[in-house]
C-alpha positions in Angstrom: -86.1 37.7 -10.2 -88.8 40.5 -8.6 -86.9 39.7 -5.0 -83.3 39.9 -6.5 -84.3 42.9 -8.0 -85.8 44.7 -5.0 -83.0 43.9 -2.8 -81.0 46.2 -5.0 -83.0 49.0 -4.5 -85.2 48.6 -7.8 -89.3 47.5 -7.0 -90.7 46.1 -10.3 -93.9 47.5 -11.3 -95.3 45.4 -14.2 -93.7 43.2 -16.6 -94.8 42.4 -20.0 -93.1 40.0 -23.1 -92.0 42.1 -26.3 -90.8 41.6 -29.9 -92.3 38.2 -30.3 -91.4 37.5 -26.5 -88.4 38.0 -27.0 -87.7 40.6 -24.9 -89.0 41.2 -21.3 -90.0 44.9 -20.7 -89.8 46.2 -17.2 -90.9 49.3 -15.6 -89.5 50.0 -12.0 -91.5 52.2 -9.2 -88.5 52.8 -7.9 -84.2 52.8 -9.1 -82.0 54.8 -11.0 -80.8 53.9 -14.2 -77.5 52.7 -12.9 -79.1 50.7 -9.8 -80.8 48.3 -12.4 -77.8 47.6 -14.7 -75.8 46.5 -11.9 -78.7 44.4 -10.8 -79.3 42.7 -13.8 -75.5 42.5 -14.3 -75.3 41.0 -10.5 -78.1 38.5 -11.1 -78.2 37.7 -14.6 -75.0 38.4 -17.0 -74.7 37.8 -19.5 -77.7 38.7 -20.7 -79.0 41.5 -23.4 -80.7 44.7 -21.8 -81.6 48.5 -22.1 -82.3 50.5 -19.3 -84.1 53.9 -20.1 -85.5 56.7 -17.9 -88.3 57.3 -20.4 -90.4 55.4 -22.8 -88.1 53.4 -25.4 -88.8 55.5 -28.9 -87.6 54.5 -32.4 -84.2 55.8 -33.0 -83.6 58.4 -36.3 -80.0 58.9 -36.0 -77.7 55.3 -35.9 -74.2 56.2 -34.8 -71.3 53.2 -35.2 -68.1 52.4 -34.6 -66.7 49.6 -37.0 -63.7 47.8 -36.1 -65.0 44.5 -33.4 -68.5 46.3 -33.8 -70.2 46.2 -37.5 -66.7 44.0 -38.5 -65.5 41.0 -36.5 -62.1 42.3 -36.8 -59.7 45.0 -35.9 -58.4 45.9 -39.4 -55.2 47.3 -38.6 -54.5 43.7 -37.0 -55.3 42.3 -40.0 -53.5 44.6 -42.0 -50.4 44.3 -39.8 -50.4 40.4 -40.7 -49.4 40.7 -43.8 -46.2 42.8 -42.9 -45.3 40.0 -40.1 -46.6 42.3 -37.3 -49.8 41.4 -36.3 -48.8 40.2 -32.7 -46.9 43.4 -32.4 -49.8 45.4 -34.0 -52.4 43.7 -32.2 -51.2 44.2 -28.2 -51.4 48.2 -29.4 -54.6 47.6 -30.1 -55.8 45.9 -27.2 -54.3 48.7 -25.1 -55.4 51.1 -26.6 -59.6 49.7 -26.6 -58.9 48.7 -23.0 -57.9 52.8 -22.6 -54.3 51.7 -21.2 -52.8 54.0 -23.9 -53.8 57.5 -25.4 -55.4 56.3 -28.4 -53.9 59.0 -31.1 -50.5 58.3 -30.2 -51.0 54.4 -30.1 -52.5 55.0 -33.5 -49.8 56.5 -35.2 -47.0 54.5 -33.5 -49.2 51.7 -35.3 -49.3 53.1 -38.6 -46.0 54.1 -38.5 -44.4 50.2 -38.4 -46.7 49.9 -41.6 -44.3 52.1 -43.2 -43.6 50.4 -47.1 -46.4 48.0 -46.9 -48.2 47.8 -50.7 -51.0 49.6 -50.7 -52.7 46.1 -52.6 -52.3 44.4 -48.9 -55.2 46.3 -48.1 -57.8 45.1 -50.8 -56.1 41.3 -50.3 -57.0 41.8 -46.5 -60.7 42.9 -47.2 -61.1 40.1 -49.3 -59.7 37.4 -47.2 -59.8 38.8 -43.6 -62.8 41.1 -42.8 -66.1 39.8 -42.6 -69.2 41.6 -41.1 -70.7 41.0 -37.5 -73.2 38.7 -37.4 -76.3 40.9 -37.1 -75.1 44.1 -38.0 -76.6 43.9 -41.5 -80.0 43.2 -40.7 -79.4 46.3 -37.3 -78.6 48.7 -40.0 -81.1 47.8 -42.9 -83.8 47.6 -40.2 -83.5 51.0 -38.7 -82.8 52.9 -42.0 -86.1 51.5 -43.0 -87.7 52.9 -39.8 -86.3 56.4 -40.9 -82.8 56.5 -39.1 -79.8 58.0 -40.9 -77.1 55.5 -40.8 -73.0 56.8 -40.1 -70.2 54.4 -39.8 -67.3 56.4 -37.5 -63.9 54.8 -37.1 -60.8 55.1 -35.9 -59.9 53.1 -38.7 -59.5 53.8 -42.2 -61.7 54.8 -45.4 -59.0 52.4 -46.9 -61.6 49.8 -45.3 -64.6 51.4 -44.2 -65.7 53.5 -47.3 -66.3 49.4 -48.8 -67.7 48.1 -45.2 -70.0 51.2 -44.8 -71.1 50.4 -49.0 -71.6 46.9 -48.0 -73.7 47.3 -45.0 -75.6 49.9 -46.3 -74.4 53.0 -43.9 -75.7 57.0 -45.3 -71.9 58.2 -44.4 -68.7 57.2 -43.4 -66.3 59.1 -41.1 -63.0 57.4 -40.7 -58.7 58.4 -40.8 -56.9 58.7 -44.3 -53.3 56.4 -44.7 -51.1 58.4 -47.0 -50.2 56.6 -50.0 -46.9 57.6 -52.2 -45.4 54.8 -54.4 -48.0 52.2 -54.3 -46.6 52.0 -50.8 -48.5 53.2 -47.4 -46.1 55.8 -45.9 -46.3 55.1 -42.2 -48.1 58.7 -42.0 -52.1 59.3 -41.8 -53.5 62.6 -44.4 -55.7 65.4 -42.5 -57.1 65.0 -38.7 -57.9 61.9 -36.6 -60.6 60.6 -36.3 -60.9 59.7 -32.1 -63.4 59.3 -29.4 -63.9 63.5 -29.6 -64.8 63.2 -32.9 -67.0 60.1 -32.8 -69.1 62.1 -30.2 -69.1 64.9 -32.0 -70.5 63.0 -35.5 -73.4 62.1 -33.1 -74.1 65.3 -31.4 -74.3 66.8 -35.3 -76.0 64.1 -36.8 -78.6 64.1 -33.7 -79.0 67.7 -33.6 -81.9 69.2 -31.0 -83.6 66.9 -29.5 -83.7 63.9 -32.2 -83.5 60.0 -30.8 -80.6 58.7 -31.3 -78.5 54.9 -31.1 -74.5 54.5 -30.9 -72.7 51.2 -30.7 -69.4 50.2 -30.1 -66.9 48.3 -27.9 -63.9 50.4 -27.1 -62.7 53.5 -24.9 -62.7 55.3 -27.7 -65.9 54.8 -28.4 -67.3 56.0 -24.6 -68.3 59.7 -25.3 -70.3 58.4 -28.1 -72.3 56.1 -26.2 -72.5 58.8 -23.3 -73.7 61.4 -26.3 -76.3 58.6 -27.3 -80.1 58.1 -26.3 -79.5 54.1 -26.3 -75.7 53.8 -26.4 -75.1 50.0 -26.9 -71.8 48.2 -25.9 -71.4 45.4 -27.9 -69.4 42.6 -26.4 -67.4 45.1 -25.0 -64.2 46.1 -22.9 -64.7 46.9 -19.4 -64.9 50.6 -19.3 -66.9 50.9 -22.7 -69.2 48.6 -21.3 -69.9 50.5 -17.8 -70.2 53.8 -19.6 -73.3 52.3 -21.8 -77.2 52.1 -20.7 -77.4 49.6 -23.3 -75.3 46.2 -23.6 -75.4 43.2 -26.1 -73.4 40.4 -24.1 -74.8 37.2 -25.2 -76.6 37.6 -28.3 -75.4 39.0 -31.5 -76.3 42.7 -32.9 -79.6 42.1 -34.1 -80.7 41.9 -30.2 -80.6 46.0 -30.3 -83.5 45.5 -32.5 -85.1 43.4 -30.2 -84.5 45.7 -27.4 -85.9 48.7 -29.3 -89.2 46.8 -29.4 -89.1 46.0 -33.1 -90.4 42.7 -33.9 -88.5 39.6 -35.8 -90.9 40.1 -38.6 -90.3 43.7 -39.5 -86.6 42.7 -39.6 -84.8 43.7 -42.9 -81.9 42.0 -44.6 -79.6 44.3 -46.5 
């Protein structure tokens, strides 16, 4: 590992086992950032791993995106199943996280074919579709015990994050309204989007001067966020989200950011 590693330009200085040994810490002499991500990504992937100029320090702003991140599923998908569009629905989707497709237009074109769908699809699709990531309950209950305000951010909907972000125990939910008239969704969205400028700019506010702070997600909408973050975390991401992040969950689920922030199995917390 110490030769792979110094053949890419980045000398390891000490090594030590953290969080239970569960984590190997490494400091460099020598190596940017960048250099030691593609190292570890050249010689290791997948594997679990934060690379930080400085000393890791306990986050006290969380920062999340939900959909494929805190949730295993993309809810419109879901949603769009039980109008007989998922597969329609879905290849949107996929474009738009792989940032094939400008993601506010892709949005409403997607809400739009949800046009006279009951508004009661959406609490039969929580129920029997969306289930949270494994990890992400015991990520957020951990670091709001350590002292971090907790905000789930979405490109979704409040339809279904205002009962994910109860659930897992977020501070404050930011997501997009579906208009309602009827019973019926209206194809048409109420007030602003909610897109990767305004994910970024949640964090920036909620961070304020100078305070740590941690962003996941796995999307291109979700790239300035990470950027904005101290430890911005891709979680089992797509390509571009992943290369923009200093942080990256690839093989474990996302209780290893907890791990990689130095916090020990044992001061874990279970929402």
């Amino acid at each position: 590992m110490v030769d792979a590693l110094k053949g890419e330009g980045a000398a390891l200085a000490s090594a030590a086992l953290l969080a239970g040994e569960e984590v190997l810490e490494m400091r460099f002499a020598t190596g940017e950032p960048d250099t030691v991500l593609a190292a570890i990504d050249r010689h290791f992937a997948p594997a679990d791993m934060l690379v930080s100029r400085d000393t890791i320090e306990m986050p006290k702003v969380f920062v999340s995106d939900m959909d494929s991140t805190m949730i295993g599923q993309e809810c419109i998908d879901e949603l769009a199943d039980y109008a007989g569009l998922k597969p329609q629905i879905a290849a949107i989707t996929e474009r738009a996280m792989q940032g094939e497709l400008d993601f506010v237009a892709a949005l409403r074109e997607r809400v739009a074919l949800l046009e006279g769908l009951e508004e009661s699809a959406v609490s039969t699709c929580l129920d029997e579709r969306i289930t949270p990531t494994p990890g992400a309950r015991a990520l957020v209950a951990t670091l709001a015990a350590h002292g971090a305000r907790t905000v789930l951010v979405t490109g979704g909907f409040h339809h279904f994050a205002d009962p994910v972000g109860e659930m897992l125990g977020f501070d404050r939910v930011v997501g997009n309204r579906l208009e309602v008239a009827g019973g019926r969704l209206t194809g048409g969205l109420l007030g602003g989007i909610v897109d990767s400028g305004v994910k970024a700019q949640v964090l920036r506010e909620e961070a304020g001067e100078g305070r740590i702070s941690i962003a996941t997600g796995d999307g291109a909408n979700d790239i300035p966020m990470i950027e904005a973050a101290t430890y911005g975390f891709a979680y089992r991401a797509k390509p571009k989200a992943r290369a923009a992040a200093n942080g990256r969950v690839d093989h474990g689920d996302l209780s290893a950011v907890l791990s990689l922030l130095g916090i020990p199995r044992k001061e874990w917390r279970a929402a």
